[in-house]
mmJSON file of the N, C-alpha and C atoms, coordinates in Angstrom:
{"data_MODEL":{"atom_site":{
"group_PDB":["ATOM","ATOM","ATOM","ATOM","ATOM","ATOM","ATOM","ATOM","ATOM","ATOM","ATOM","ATOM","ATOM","ATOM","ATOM","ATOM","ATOM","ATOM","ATOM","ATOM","ATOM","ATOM","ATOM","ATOM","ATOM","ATOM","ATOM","ATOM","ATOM","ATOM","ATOM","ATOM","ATOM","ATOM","ATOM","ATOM","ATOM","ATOM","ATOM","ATOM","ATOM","ATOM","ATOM","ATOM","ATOM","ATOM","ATOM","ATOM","ATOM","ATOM","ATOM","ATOM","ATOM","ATOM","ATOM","ATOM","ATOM","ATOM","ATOM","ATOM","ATOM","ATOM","ATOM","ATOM","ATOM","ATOM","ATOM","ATOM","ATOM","ATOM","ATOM","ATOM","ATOM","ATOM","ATOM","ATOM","ATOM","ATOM","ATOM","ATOM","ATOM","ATOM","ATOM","ATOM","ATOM","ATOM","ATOM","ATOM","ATOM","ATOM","ATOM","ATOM","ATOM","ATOM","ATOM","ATOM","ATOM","ATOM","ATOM","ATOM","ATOM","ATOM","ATOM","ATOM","ATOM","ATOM","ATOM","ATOM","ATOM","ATOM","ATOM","ATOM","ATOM","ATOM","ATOM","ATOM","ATOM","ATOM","ATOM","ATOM","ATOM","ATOM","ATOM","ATOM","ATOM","ATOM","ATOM","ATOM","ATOM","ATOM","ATOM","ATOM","ATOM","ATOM","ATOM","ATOM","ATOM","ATOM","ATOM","ATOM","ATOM","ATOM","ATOM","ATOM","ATOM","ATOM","ATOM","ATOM","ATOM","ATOM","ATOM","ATOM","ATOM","ATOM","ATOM","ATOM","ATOM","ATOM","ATOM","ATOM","ATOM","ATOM","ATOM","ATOM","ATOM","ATOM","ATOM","ATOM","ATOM","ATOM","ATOM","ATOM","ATOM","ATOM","ATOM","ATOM","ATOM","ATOM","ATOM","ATOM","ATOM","ATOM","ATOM","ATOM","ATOM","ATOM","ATOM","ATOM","ATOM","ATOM","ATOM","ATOM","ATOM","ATOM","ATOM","ATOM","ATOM","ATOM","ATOM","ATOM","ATOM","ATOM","ATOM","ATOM","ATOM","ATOM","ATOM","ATOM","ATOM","ATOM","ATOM","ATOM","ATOM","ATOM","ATOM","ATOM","ATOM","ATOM","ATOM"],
"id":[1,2,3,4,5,6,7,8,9,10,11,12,13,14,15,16,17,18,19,20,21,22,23,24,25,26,27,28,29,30,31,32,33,34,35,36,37,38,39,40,41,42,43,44,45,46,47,48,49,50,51,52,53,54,55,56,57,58,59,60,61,62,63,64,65,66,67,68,69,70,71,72,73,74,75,76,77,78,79,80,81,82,83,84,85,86,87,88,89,90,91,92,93,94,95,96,97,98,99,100,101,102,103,104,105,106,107,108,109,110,111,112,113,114,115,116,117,118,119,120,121,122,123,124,125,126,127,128,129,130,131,132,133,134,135,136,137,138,139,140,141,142,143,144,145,146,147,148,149,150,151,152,153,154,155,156,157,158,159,160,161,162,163,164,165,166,167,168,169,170,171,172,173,174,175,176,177,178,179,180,181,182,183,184,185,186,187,188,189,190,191,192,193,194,195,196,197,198,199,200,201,202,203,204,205,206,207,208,209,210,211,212,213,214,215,216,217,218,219],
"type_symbol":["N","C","C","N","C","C","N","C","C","N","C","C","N","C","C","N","C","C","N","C","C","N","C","C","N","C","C","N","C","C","N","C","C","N","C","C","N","C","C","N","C","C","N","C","C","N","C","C","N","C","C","N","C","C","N","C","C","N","C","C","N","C","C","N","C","C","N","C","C","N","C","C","N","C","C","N","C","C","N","C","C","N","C","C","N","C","C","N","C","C","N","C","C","N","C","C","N","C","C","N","C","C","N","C","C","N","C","C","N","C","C","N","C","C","N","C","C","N","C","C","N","C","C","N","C","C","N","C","C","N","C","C","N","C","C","N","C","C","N","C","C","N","C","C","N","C","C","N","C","C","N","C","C","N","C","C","N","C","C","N","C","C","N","C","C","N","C","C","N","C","C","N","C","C","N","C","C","N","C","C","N","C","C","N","C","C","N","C","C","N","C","C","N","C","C","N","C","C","N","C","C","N","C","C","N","C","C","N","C","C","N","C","C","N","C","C","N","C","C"],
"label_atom_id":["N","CA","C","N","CA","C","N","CA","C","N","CA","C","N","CA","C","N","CA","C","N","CA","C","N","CA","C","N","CA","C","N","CA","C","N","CA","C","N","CA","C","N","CA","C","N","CA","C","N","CA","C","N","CA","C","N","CA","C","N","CA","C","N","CA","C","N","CA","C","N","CA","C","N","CA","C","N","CA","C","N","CA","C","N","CA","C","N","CA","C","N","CA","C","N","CA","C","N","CA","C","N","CA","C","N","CA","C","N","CA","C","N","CA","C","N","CA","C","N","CA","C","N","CA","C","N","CA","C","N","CA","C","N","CA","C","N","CA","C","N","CA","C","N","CA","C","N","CA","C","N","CA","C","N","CA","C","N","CA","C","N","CA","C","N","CA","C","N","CA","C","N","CA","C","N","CA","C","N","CA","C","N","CA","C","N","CA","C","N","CA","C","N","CA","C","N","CA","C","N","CA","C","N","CA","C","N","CA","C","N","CA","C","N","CA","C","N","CA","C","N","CA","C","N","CA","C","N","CA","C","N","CA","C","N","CA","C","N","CA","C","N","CA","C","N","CA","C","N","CA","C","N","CA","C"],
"label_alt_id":[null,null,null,null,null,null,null,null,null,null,null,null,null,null,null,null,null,null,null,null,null,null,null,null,null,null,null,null,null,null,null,null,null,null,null,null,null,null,null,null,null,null,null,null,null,null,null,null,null,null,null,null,null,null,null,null,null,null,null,null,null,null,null,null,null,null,null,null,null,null,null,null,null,null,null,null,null,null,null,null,null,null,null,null,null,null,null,null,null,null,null,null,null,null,null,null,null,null,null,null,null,null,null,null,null,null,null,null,null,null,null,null,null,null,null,null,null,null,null,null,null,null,null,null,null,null,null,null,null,null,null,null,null,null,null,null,null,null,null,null,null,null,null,null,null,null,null,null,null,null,null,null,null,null,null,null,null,null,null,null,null,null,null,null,null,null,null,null,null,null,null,null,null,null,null,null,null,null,null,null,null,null,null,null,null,null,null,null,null,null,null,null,null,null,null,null,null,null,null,null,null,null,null,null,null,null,null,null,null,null,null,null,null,null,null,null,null,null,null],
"label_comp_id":["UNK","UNK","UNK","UNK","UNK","UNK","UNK","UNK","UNK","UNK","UNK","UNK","UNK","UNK","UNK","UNK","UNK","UNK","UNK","UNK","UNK","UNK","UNK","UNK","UNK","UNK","UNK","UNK","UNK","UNK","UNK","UNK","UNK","UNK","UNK","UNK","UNK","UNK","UNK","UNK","UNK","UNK","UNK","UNK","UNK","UNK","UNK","UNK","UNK","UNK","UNK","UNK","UNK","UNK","UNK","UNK","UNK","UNK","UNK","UNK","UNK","UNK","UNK","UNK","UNK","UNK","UNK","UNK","UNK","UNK","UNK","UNK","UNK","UNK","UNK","UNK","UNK","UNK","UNK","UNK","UNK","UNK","UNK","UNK","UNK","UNK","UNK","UNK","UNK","UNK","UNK","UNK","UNK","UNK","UNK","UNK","UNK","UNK","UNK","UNK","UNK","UNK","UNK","UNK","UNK","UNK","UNK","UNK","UNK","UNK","UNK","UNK","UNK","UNK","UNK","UNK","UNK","UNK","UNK","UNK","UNK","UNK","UNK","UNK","UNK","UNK","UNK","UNK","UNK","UNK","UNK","UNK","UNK","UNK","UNK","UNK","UNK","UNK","UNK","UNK","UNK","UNK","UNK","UNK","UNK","UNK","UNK","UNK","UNK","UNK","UNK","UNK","UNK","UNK","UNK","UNK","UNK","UNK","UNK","UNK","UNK","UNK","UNK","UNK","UNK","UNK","UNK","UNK","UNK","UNK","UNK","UNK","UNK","UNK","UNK","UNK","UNK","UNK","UNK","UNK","UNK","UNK","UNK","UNK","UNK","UNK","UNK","UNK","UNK","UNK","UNK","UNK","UNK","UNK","UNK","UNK","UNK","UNK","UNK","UNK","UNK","UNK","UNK","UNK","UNK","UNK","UNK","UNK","UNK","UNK","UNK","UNK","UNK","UNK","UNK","UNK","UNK","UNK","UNK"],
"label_asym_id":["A","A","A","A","A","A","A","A","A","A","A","A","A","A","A","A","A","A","A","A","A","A","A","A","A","A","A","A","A","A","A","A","A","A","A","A","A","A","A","A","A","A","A","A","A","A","A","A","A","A","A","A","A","A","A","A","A","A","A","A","A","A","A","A","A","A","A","A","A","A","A","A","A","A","A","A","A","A","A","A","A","A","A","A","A","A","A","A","A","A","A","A","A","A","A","A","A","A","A","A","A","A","A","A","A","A","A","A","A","A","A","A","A","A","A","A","A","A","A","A","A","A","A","A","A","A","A","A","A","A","A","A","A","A","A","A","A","A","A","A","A","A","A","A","A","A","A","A","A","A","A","A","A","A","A","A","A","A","A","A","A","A","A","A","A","A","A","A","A","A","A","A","A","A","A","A","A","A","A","A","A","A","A","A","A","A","A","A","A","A","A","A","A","A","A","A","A","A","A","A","A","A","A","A","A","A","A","A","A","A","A","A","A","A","A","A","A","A","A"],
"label_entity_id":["1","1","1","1","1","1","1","1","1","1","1","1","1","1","1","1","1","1","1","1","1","1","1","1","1","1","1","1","1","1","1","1","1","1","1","1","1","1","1","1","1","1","1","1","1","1","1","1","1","1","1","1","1","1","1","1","1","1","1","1","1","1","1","1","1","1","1","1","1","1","1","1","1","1","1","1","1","1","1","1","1","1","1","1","1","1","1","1","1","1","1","1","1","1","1","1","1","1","1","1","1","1","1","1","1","1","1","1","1","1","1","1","1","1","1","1","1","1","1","1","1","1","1","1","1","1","1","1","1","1","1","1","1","1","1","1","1","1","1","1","1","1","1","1","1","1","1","1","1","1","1","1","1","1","1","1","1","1","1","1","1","1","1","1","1","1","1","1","1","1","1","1","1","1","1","1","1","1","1","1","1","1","1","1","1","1","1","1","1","1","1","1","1","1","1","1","1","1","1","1","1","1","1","1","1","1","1","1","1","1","1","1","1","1","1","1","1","1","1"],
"label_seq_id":[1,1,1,2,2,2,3,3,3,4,4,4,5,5,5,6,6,6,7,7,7,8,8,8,9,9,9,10,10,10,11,11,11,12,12,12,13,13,13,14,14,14,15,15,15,16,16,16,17,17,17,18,18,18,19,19,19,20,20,20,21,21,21,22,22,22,23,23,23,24,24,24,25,25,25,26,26,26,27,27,27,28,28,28,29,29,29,30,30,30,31,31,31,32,32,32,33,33,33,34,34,34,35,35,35,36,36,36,37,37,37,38,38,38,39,39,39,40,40,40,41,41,41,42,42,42,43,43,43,44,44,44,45,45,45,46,46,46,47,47,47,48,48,48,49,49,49,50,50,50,51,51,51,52,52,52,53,53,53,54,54,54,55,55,55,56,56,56,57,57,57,58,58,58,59,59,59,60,60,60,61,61,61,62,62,62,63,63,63,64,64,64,65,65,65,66,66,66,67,67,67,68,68,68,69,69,69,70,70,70,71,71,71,72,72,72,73,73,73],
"pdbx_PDB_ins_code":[null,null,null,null,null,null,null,null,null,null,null,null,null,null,null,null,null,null,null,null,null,null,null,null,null,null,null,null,null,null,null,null,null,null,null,null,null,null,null,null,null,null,null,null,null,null,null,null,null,null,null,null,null,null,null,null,null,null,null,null,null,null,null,null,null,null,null,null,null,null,null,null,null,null,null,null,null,null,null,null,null,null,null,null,null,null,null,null,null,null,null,null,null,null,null,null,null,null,null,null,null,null,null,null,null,null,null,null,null,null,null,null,null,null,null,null,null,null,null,null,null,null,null,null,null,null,null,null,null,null,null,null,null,null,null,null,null,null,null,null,null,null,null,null,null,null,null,null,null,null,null,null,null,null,null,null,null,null,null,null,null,null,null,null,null,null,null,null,null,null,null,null,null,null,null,null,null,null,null,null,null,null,null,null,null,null,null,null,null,null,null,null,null,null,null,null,null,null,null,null,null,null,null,null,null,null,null,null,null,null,null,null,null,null,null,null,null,null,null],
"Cartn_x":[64.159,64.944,64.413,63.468,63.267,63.44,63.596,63.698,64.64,66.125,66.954,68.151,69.203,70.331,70.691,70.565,70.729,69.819,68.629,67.981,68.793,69.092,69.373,70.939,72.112,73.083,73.384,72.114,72.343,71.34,70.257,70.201,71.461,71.893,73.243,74.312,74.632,75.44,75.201,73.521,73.207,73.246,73.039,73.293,74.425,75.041,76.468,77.687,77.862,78.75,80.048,79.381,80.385,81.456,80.984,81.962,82.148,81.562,81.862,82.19,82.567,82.648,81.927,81.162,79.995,79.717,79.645,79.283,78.755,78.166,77.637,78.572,79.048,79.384,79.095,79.243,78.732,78.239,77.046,76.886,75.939,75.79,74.847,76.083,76.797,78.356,78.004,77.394,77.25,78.776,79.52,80.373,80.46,81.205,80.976,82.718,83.365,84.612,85.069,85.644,85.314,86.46,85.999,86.999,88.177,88.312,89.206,90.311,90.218,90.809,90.837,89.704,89.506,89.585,88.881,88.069,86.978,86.96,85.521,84.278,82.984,82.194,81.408,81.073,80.023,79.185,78.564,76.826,76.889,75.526,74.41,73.334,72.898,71.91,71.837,71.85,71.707,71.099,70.255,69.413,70.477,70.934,72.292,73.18,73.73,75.277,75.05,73.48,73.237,73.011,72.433,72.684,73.829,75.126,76.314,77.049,76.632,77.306,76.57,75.401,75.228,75.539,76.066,76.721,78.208,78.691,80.198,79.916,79.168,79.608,79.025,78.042,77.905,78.891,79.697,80.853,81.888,82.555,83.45,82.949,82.528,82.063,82.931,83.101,84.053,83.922,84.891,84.673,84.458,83.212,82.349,83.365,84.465,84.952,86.563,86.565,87.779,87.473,88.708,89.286,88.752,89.525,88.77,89.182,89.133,89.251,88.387,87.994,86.858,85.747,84.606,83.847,84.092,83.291,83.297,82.111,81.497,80.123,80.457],
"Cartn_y":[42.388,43.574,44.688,45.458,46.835,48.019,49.131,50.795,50.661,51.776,52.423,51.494,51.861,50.536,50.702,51.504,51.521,49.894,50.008,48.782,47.435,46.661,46.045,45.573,46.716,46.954,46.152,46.888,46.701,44.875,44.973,43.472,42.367,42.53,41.619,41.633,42.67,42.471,42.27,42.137,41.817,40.089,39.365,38.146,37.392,38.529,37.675,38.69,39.49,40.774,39.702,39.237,38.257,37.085,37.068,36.4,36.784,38.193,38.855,40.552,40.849,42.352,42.777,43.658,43.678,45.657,45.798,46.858,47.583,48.805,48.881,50.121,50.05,51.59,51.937,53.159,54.382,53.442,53.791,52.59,51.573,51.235,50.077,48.865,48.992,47.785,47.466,45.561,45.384,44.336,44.369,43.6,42.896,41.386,40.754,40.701,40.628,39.787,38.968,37.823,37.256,37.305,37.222,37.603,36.686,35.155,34.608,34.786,34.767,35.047,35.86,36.863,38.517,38.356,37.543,37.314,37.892,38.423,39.051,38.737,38.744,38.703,39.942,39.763,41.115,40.881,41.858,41.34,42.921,42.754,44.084,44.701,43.716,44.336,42.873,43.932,42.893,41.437,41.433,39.719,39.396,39.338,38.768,38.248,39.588,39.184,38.414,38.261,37.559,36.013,36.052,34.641,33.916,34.672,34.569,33.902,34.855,34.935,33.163,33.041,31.585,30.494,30.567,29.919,29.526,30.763,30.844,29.735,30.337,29.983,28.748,28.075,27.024,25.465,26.247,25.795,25.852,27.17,26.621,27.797,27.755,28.267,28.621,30.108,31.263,31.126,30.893,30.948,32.299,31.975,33.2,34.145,33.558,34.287,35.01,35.287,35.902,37.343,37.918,39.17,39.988,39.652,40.346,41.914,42.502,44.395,44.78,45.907,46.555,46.991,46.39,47.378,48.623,48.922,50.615,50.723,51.877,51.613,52.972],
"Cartn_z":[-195.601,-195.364,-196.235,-195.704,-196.512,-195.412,-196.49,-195.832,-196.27,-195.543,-195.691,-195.7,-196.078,-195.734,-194.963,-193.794,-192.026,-191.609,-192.03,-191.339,-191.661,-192.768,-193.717,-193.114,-193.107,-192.404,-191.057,-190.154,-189.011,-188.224,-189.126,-189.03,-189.271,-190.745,-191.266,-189.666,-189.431,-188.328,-186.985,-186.632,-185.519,-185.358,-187.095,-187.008,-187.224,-187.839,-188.684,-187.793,-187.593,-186.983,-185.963,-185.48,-184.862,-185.95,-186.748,-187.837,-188.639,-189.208,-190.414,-189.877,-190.73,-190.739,-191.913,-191.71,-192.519,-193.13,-194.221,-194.428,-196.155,-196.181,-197.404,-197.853,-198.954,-199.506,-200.329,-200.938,-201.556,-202.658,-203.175,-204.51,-204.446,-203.239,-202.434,-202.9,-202.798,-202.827,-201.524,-201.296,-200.152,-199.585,-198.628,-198.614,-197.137,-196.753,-195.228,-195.625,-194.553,-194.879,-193.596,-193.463,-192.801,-191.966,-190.338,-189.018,-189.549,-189.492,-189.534,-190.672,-191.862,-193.122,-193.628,-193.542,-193.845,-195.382,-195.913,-197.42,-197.037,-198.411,-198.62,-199.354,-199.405,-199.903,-200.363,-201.462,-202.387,-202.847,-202.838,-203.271,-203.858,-204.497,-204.833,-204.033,-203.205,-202.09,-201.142,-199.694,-198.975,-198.621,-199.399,-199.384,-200.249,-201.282,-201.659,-200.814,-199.929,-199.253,-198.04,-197.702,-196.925,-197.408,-198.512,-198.975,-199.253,-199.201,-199.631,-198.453,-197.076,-195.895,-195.319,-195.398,-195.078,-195.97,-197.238,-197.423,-197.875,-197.287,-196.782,-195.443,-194.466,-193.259,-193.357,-194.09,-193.862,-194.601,-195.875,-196.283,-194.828,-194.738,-193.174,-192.305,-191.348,-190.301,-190.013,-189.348,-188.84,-187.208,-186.783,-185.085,-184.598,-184.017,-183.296,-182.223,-181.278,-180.274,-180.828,-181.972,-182.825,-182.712,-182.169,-181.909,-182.712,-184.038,-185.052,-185.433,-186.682,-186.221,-186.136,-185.646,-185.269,-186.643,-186.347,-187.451,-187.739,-188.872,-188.886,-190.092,-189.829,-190.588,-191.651],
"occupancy":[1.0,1.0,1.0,1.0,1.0,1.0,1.0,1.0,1.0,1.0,1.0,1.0,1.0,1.0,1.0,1.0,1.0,1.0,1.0,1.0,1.0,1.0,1.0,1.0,1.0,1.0,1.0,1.0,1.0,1.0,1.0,1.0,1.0,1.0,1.0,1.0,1.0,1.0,1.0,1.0,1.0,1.0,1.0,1.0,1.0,1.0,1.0,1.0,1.0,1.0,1.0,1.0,1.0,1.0,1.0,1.0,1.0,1.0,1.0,1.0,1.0,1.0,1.0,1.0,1.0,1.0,1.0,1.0,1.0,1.0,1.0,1.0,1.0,1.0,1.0,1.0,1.0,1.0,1.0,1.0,1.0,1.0,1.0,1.0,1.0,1.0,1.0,1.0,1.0,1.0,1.0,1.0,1.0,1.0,1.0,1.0,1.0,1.0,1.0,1.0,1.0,1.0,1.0,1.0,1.0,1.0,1.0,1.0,1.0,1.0,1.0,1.0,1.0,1.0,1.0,1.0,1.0,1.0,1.0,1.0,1.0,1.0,1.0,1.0,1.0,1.0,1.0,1.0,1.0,1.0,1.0,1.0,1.0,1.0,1.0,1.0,1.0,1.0,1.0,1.0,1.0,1.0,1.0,1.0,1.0,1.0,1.0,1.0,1.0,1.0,1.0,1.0,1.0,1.0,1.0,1.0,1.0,1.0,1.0,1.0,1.0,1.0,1.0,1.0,1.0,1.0,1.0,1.0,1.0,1.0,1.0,1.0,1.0,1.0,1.0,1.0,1.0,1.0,1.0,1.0,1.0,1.0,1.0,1.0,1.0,1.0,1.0,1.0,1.0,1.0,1.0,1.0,1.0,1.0,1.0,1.0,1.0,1.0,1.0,1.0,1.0,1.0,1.0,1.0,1.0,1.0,1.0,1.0,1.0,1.0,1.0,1.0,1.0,1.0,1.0,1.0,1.0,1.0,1.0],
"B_iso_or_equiv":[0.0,0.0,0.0,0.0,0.0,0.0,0.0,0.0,0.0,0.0,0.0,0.0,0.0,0.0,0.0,0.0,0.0,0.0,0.0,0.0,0.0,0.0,0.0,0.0,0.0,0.0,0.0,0.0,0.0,0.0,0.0,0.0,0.0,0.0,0.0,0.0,0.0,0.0,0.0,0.0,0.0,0.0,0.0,0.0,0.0,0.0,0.0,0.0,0.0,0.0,0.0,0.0,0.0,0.0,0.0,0.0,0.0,0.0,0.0,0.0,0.0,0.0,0.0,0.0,0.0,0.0,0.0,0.0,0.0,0.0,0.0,0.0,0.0,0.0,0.0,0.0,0.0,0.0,0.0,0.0,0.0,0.0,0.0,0.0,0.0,0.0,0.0,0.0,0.0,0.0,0.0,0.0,0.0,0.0,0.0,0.0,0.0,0.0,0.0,0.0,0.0,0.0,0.0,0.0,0.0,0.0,0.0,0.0,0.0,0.0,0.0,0.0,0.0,0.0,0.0,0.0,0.0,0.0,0.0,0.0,0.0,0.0,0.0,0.0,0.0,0.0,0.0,0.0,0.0,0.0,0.0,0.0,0.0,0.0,0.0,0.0,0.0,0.0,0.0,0.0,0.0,0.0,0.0,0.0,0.0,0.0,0.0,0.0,0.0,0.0,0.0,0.0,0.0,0.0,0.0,0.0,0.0,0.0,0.0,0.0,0.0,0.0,0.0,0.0,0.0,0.0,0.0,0.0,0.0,0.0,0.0,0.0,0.0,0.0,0.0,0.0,0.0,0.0,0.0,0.0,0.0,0.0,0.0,0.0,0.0,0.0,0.0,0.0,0.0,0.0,0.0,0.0,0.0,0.0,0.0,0.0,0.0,0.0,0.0,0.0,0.0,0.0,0.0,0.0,0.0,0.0,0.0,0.0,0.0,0.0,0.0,0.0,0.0,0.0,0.0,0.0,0.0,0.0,0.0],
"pdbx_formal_charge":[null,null,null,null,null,null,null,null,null,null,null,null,null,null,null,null,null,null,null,null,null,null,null,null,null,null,null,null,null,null,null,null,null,null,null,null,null,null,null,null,null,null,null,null,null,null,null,null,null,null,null,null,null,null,null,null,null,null,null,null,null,null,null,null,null,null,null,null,null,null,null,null,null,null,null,null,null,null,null,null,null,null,null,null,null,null,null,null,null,null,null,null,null,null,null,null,null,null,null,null,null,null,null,null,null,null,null,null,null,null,null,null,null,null,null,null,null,null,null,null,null,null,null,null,null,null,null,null,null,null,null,null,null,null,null,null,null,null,null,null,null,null,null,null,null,null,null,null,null,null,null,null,null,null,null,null,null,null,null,null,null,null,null,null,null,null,null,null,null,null,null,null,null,null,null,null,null,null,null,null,null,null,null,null,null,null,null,null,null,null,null,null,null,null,null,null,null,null,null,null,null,null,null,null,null,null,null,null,null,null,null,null,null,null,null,null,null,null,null],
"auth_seq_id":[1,1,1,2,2,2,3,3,3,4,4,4,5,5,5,6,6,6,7,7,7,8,8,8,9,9,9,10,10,10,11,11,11,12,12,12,13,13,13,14,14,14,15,15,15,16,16,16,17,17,17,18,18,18,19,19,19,20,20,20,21,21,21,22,22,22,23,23,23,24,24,24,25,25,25,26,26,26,27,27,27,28,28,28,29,29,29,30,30,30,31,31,31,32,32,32,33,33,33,34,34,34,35,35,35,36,36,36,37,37,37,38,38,38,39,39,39,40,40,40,41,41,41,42,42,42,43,43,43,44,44,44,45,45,45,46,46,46,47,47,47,48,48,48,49,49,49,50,50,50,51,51,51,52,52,52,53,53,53,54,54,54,55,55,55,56,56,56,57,57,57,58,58,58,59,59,59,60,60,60,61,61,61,62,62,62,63,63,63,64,64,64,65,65,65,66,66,66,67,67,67,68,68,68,69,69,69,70,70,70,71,71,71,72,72,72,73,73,73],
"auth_comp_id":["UNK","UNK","UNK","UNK","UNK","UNK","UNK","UNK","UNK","UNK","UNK","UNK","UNK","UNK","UNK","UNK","UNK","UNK","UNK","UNK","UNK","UNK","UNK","UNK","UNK","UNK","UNK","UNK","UNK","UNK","UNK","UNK","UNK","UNK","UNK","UNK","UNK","UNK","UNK","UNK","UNK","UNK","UNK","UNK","UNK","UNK","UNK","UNK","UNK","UNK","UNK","UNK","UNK","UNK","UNK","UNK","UNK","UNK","UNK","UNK","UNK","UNK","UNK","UNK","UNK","UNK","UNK","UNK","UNK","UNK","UNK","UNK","UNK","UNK","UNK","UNK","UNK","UNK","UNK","UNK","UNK","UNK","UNK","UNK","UNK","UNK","UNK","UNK","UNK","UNK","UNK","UNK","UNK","UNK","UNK","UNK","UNK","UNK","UNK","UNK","UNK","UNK","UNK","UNK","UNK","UNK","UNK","UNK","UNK","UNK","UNK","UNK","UNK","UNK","UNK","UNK","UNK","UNK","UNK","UNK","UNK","UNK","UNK","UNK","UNK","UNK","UNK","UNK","UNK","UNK","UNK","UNK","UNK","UNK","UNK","UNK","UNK","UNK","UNK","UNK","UNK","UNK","UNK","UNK","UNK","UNK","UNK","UNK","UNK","UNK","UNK","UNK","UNK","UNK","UNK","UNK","UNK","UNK","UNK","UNK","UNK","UNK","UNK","UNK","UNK","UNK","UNK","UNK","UNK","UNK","UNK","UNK","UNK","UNK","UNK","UNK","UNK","UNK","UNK","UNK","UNK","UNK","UNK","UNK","UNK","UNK","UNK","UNK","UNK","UNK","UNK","UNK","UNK","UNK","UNK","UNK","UNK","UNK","UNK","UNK","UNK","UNK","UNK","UNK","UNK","UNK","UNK","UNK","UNK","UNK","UNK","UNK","UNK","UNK","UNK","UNK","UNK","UNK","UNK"],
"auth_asym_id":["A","A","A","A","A","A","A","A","A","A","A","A","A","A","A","A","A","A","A","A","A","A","A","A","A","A","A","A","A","A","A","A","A","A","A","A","A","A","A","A","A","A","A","A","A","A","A","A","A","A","A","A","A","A","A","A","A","A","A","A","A","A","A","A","A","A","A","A","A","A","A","A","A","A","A","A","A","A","A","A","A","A","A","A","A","A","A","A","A","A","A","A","A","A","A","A","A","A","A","A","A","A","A","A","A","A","A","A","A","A","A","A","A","A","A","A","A","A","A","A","A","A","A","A","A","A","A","A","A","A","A","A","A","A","A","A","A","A","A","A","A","A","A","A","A","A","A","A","A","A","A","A","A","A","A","A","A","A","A","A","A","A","A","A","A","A","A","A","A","A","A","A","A","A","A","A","A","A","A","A","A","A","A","A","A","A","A","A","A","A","A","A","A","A","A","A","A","A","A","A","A","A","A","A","A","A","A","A","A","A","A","A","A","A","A","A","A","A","A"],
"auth_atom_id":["N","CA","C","N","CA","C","N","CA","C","N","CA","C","N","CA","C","N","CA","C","N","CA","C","N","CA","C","N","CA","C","N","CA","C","N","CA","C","N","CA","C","N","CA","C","N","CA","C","N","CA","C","N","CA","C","N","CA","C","N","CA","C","N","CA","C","N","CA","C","N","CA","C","N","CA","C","N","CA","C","N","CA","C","N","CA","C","N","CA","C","N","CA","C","N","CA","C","N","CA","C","N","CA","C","N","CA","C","N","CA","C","N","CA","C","N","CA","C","N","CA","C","N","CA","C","N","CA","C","N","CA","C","N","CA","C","N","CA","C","N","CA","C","N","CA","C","N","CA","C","N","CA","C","N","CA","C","N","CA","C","N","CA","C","N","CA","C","N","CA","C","N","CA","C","N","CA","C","N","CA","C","N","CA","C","N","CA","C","N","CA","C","N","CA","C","N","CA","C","N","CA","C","N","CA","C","N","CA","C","N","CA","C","N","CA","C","N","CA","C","N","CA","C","N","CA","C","N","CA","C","N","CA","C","N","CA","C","N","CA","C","N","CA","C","N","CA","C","N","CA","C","N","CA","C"],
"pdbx_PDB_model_num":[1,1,1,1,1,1,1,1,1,1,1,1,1,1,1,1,1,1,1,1,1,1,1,1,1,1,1,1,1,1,1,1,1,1,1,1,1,1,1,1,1,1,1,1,1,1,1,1,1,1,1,1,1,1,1,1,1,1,1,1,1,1,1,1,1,1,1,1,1,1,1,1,1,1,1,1,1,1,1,1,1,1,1,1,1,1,1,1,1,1,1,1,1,1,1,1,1,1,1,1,1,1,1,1,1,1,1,1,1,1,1,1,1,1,1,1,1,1,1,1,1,1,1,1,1,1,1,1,1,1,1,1,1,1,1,1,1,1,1,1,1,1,1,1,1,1,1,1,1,1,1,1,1,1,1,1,1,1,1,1,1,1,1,1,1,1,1,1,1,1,1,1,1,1,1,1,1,1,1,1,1,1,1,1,1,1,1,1,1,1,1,1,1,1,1,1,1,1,1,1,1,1,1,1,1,1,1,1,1,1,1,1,1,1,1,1,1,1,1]
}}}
């Protein structure tokens, strides 16, 4: 994951977006929180919250077809 945190962003949620809600704020505060329980995860930069997010989900896997609230970037 390099360039801008648009790229970085929008990869994380092209793989995870379906079980996480995923986003960066002001700060590079990277955060996922998860559809079912809406816990969150934080990181410092995205290869972090991505390492985080697979092993959240590989502790309990988030069901992929959950309603969910809407992103927002």
């Amino acid at each position: 994951m390099t360039g801008d945190r648009g790229e970085p962003l929008d990869e994380l949620r092209h793989h995870w977006g379906s079980a996480y809600m995923i986003a960066c704020h002001p700060g590079g505060r990277w955060v996922a929180e998860r559809r079912d329980a809406y816990e969150p995860l934080r990181a410092a930069s995205p290869e972090a919250l991505w390492d985080k997010i697979r092993a959240d989900y590989a502790a309990r896997p988030v069901p992929r077809d959950l309603p969910g609230r809407q992103r927002t970037r």
